[in-house]
C-alpha positions in Angstrom: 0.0 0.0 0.0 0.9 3.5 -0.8 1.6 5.9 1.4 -1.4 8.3 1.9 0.5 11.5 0.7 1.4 9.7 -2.8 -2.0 8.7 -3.0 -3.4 12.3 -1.9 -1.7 15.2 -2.5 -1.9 15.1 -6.6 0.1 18.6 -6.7 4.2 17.1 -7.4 5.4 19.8 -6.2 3.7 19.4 -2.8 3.9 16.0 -2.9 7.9 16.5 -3.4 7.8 19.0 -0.5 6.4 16.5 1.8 7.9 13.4 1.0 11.6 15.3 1.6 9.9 16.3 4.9 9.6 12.5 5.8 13.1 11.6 4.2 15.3 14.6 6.1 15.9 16.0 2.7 14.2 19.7 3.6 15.7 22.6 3.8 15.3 23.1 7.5 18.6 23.4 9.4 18.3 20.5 11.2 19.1 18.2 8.6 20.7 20.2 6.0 23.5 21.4 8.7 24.3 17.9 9.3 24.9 16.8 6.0 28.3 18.0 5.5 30.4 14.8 5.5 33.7 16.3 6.5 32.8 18.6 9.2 28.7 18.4 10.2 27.7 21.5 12.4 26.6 20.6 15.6 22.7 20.1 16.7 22.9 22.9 19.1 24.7 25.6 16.4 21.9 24.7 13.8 19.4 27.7 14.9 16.3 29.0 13.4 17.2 31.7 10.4 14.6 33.8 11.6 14.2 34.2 15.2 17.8 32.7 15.9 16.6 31.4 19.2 16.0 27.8 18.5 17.1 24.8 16.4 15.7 25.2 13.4 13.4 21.9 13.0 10.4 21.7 10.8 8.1 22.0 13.1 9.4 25.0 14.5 9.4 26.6 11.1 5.8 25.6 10.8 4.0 26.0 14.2 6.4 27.9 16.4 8.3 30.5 14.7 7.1 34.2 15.2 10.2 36.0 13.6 8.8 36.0 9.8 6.0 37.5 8.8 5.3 35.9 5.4 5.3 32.0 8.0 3.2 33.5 10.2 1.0 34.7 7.6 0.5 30.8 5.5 0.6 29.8 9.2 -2.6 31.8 10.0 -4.4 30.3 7.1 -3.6 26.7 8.2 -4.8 27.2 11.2 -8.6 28.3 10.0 -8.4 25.8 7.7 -7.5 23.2 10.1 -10.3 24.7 12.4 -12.7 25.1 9.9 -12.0 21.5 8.2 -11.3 19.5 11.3 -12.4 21.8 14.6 -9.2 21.5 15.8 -7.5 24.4 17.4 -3.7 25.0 16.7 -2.6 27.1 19.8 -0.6 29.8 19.2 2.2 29.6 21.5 3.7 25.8 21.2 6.5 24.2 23.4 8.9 22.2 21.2 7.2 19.2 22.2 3.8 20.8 22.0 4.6 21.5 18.4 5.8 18.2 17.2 2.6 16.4 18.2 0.2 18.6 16.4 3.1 18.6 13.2 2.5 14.8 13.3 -1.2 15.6 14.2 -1.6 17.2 10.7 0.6 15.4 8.6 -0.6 12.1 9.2 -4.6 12.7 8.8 -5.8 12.4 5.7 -8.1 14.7 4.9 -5.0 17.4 5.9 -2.6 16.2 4.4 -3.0 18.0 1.0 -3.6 21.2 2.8 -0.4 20.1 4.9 1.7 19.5 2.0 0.9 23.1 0.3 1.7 24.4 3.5 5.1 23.2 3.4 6.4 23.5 -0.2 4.8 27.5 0.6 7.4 28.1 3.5 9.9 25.4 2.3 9.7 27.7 -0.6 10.1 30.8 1.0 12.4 29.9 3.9 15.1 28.5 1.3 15.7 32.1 0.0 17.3 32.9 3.6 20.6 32.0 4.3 20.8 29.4 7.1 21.8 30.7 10.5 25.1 28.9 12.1 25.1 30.3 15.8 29.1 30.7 17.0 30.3 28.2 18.9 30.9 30.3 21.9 27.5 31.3 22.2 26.4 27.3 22.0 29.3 26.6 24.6 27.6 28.9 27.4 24.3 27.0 27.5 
């Protein structure tokens, strides 16, 4: 059996967008900073481009994150969709953890899983026009 987002999102590029999301091929820092073979930047250097508060994680980029406008904007719509389709409500302010369930939430239902993968290829979209942020070690050696 198919996966249900090659069987429901008939947009490619959407259905590209989400399948790198399940195969750590995005272009959130978490992955993409640990791909370089010879000298991988550590987990706790990988920060959000934006805010440059946390480690940039897809979830963060799509629930958390309040330093772009443009996210929080496609954010806003997915959560009256989500509302609207599914009477769930998104909170605004997520913990880490708090995010990642309602990421896994989303992507795995089926009837949100189109509107999911649009979601993503939007601010995968967007957020790879912004250079990655690498915090100094220094800074990551103090916490």
């Amino acid at each position: 059996m198919l996966r249900h987002y090659l069987v429901l999102v008939e947009n490619a590029d959407y259905r590209r967008a989400i399948t790198a999301l399940f195969f750590g091929r995005h272009v959130f820092a978490i992955a993409r900073l640990g791909w370089m073979k010879d000298n991988p930047i550590q987990r706790e250097r990988r920060l959000c481009r934006f805010c440059k508060v946390v480690i940039e994680t897809p979830e963060h980029a799509a629930l958390q994150c309040q330093a772009d406008l443009y996210t929080v904007s496609l954010r806003n719509n997915l959560r009256e969709a989500v509302r609207a389709g599914n009477k769930w409500e998104i909170p605004l302010n997520l913990t880490n953890r708090s995010s990642l369930y309602w990421f896994k939430k989303i992507l795995f239902n089926w009837d949100l899983i189109g509107l999911c993968a649009k979601y993503m290829y939007e601010i995968s979209v967007h957020w790879a026009k912004t250079k990655m942020f690498i915090a100094p070690e220094e800074i990551t050696a103090n916490q």
